[in-house]
N, C-alpha and C positions, 0 to 999 in steps of 0.2 A: 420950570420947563414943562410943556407942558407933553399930552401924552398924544400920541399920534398912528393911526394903522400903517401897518409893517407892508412896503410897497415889496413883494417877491420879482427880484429882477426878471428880466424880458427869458433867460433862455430857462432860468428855474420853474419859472410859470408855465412855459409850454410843458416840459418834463412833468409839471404837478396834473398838466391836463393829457396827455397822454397817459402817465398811468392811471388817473383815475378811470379813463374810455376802457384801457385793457383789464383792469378791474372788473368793471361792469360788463364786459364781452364774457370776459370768465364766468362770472356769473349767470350770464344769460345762458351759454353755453353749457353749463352745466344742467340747466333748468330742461334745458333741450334731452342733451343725454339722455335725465333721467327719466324726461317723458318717453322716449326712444325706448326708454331701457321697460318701461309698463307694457309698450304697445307689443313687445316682441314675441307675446303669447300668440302662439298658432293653432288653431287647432287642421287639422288634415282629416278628410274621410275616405280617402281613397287610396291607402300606402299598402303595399303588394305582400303578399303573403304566400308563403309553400309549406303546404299540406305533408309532413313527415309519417305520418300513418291515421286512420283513421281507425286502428284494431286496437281502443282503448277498451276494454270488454268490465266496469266496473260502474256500480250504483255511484261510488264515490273514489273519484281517484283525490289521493293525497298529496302532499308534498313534493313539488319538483323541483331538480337541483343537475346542471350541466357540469360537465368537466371532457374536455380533449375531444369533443366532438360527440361526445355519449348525455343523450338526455336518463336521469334514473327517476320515474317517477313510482310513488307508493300507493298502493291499492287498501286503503283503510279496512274493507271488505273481505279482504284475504287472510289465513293462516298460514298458511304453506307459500312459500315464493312470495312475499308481500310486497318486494322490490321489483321492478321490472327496467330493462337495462335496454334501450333503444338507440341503435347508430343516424346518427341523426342526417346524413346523407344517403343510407338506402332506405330506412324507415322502418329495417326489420329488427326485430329483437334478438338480441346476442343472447343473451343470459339471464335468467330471474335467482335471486335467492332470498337469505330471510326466511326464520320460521317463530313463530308464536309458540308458547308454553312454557312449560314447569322445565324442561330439559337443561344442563349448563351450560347448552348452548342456543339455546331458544330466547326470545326478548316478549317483554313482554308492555312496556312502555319504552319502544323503539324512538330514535330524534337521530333521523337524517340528515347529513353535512358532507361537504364536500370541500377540499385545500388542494396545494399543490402535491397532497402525497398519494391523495388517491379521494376514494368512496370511504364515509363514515358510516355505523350504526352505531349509535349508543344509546346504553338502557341504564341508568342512574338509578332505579328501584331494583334491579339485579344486581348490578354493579361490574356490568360485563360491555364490551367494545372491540367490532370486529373492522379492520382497514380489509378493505374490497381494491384490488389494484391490479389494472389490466396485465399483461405483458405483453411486446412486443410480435409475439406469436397469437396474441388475440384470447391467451386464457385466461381466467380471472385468480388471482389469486389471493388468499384471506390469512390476514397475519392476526390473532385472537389475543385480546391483553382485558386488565381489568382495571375497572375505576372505584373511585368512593363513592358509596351509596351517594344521593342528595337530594331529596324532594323539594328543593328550593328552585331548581333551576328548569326553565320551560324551554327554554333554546339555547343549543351549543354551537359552536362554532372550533376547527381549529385552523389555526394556523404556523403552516410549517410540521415540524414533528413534534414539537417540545410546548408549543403554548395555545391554550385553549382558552375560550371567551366565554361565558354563559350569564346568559340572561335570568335576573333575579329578581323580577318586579316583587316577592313580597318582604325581602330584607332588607336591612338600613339600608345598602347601595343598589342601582340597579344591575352592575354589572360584577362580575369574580374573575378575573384572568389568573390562571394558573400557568407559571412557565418556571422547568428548572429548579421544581420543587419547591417553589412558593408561589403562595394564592396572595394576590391584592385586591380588594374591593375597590372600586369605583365608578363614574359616570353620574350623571345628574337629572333625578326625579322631574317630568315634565310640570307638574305641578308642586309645591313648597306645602301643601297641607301633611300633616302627619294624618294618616286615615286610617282605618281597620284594615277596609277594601285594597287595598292596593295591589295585590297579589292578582288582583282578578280586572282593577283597573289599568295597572300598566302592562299587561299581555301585551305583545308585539311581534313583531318581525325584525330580525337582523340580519345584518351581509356585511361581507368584508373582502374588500379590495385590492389583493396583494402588491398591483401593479404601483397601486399610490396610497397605500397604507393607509385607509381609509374605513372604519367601518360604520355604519349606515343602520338606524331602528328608527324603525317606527311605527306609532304607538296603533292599536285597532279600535280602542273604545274612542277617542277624541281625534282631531287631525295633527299632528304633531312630527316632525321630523330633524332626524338630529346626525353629525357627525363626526367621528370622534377619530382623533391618529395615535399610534400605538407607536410606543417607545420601550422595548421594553415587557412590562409586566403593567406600564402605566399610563391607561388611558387618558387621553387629553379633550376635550370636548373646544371641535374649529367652529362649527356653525348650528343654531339651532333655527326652526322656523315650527313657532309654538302660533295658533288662531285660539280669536278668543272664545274662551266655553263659559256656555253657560249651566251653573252647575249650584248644588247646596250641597251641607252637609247635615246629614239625620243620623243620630246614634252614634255618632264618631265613623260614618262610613260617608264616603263623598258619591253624591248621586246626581249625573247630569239630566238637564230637562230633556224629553221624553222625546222632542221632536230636534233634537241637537243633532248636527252632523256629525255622523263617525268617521274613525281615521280608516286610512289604508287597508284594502283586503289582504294586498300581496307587495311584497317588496322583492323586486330584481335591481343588480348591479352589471354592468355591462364596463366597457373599457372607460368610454366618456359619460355614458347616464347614467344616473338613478332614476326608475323608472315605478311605479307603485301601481295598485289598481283598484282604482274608484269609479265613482258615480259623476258623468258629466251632466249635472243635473239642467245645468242650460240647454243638452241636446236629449237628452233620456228624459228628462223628470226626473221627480222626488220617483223613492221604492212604493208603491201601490201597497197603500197601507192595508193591514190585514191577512197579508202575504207571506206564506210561510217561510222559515226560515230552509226550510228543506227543497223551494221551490225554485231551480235551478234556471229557470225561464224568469226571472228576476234579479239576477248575480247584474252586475256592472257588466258596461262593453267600452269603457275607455281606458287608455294608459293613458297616464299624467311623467311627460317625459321630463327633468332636472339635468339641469349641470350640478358639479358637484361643489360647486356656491350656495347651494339649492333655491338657484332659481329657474322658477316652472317657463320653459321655455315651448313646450309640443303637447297635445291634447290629440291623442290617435283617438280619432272615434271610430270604431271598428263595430260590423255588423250584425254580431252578434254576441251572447254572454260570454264570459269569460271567468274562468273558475282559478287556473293559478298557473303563476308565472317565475319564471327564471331565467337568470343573463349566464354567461361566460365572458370573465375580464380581460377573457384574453382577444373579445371584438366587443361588436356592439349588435350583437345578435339577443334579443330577446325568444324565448320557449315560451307556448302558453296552450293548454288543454281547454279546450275551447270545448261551447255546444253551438254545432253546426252540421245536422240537425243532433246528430249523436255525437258521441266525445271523442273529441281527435285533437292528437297533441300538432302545432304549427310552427314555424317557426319566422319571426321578422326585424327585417334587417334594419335596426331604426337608421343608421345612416344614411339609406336610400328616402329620407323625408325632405331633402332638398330635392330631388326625383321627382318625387311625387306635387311636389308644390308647382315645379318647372311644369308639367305635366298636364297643372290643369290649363 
């Protein structure tokens, strides 16, 4: 008998060619999406901004951090009141505190934070931590406790009353949560090299999310972005978005090439973005080589806006430098101390970016 191709009956045959059509649609369709899903970077230069005070009176203002309507940004420059406490609907300053020195209640390597409990200071080489917390009458008041020394850690974070996060780029892990009386290590080195440098390589910025438990670093030397959900004591790392660097290793210390892009100046968190602040070098240029690091007429002028997929969806090119920035999770309002011509803190609404696009 001999052997013969298999005739697929008249209605199996259509069936074998309509799915193969809706196969191939899917695919196409997909191919589309994704391209869809590339093109959907915007940048915008014209998104609206309100001016909350221009009375920043400091060589270097530091650290700024939102909570309940109050921007606190820090005065690197100062001894006395190095905190300054701004309502950010009339512009004026409610309150300064904070003091430098030997005294046991003075800080002397101060790390500014902010939760749902209130205003942090803590000083990990004193080993002292003061909660700043408005009251309803508008006075401030300061509840004084104490921590364990730890020169490991560059950035704190808490969350809640009971559990705290810090950043530990030179230890085996990058991260320490402390909650409930116990410390766990974790979180995941942007790089796999074991290096000397590390401490000084994975410096960053971190933020944390309460609304969608969510917390957000990312790295300053390389461009690197990562984020992590919290269970717990135990961080989980959901998404990373690591670019490739080019880099060697000399003496057991990793050193990237010279003309390598750097990561992130500033990291804010807002309700829906993550928002960073870099150099749009397609509209800026490269940094004008030779330029001081001290020269403030060279800082960035763009936000690089993310969902929290982290993908870069908004490129605010805004018109002038831009020195550091902070979100409140509870909208989508970005804070930022701008130089324009002198230093005034502003604040902008990233949601009004479909506004602004409608607009032109």
């Amino acid at each position: 008998m001999g052997l013969g191709l298999y005739q697929f009956p008249k209605e199996e045959k259509e069936f074998m060619q309509r799915l193969f059509f809706i196969v191939i649609a899917g695919i196409l369709m997909s191919g589309c999406a994704s391209e869809k899903k590339k093109q959907e970077l915007e940048r915008v230069s014209n998104i609206a901004y309100t001016t909350i005070t221009d009375s920043i009176y400091s060589s270097m203002p530091g650290k700024i951090t939102a909570l309940n309507g109050r921007v606190y940004w820090h005065d690197v420059t100062e001894a006395d009141n190095f905190i300054h406490v701004v309502d950010a609907s009339s512009g004026k300053e409610v309150y300064s505190f904070g003091n430098m020195g030997d005294g046991p209640n003075d800080f002397a390597m101060p790390i500014p934070s902010v939760s749902t409990e209130g205003f942090y200071l803590s000083d990990l080489q004193k080993g002292i931590e003061h909660l700043y917390v408005f009251g309803e009458d508008g006075a401030c008041h300061v509840d004084r406790g104490s921590l364990e020394k730890n020169s490991e850690v560059t950035r704190m974070l808490h969350v809640g009353k009971s559990t705290i996060i810090a950043l530990t780029p030179g230890a085996e892990n990058l991260f320490k949560v402390s909650c409930n009386g116990t410390t766990q290590a974790g979180g995941k080195f942007p790089l796999s090299e074991k290096v000397g440098n590390a401490f000084y390589l994975y410096q960053g910025n971190m933020d944390y999310n309460a609304n969608r438990n969510r917390l957000v670093y990312s790295s300053m030397s390389f461009p690197y972005l990562a984020t992590y959900s919290l269970d717990g004591c135990k961080l989980s790392l959901d998404k990373e978005l690591p670019e490739k660097i080019d880099y060697t290793v000399q003496d057991g210390n990793l050193v990237t090439a010279k003309d390598s892009k750097r990561g992130a100046m500033e990291l804010a968190l807002t309700k829906n973005h993550i928002v960073t602040l870099d150099r749009d070098v397609v509209v800026e240029g490269e940094k004008p080589k030779g330029a001081s690091p001290r020269d403030p007429s060279t800082l960035p002028h763009s936000l690089f806006i993310y969902d929290y997929e982290l993908n870069l969806t908004h490129i605010l090119n805004m018109q002038f430098p831009i020195l550091r920035i902070c979100g409140d999770s509870q909208g989508d309002v970005v804070y930022a101390i701008v130089l324009s011509p002198e230093y005034k803190l502003i604040q902008i609404n990233i949601s009004s970016i479909n506004d602004s696009r409608n607009a032109k």
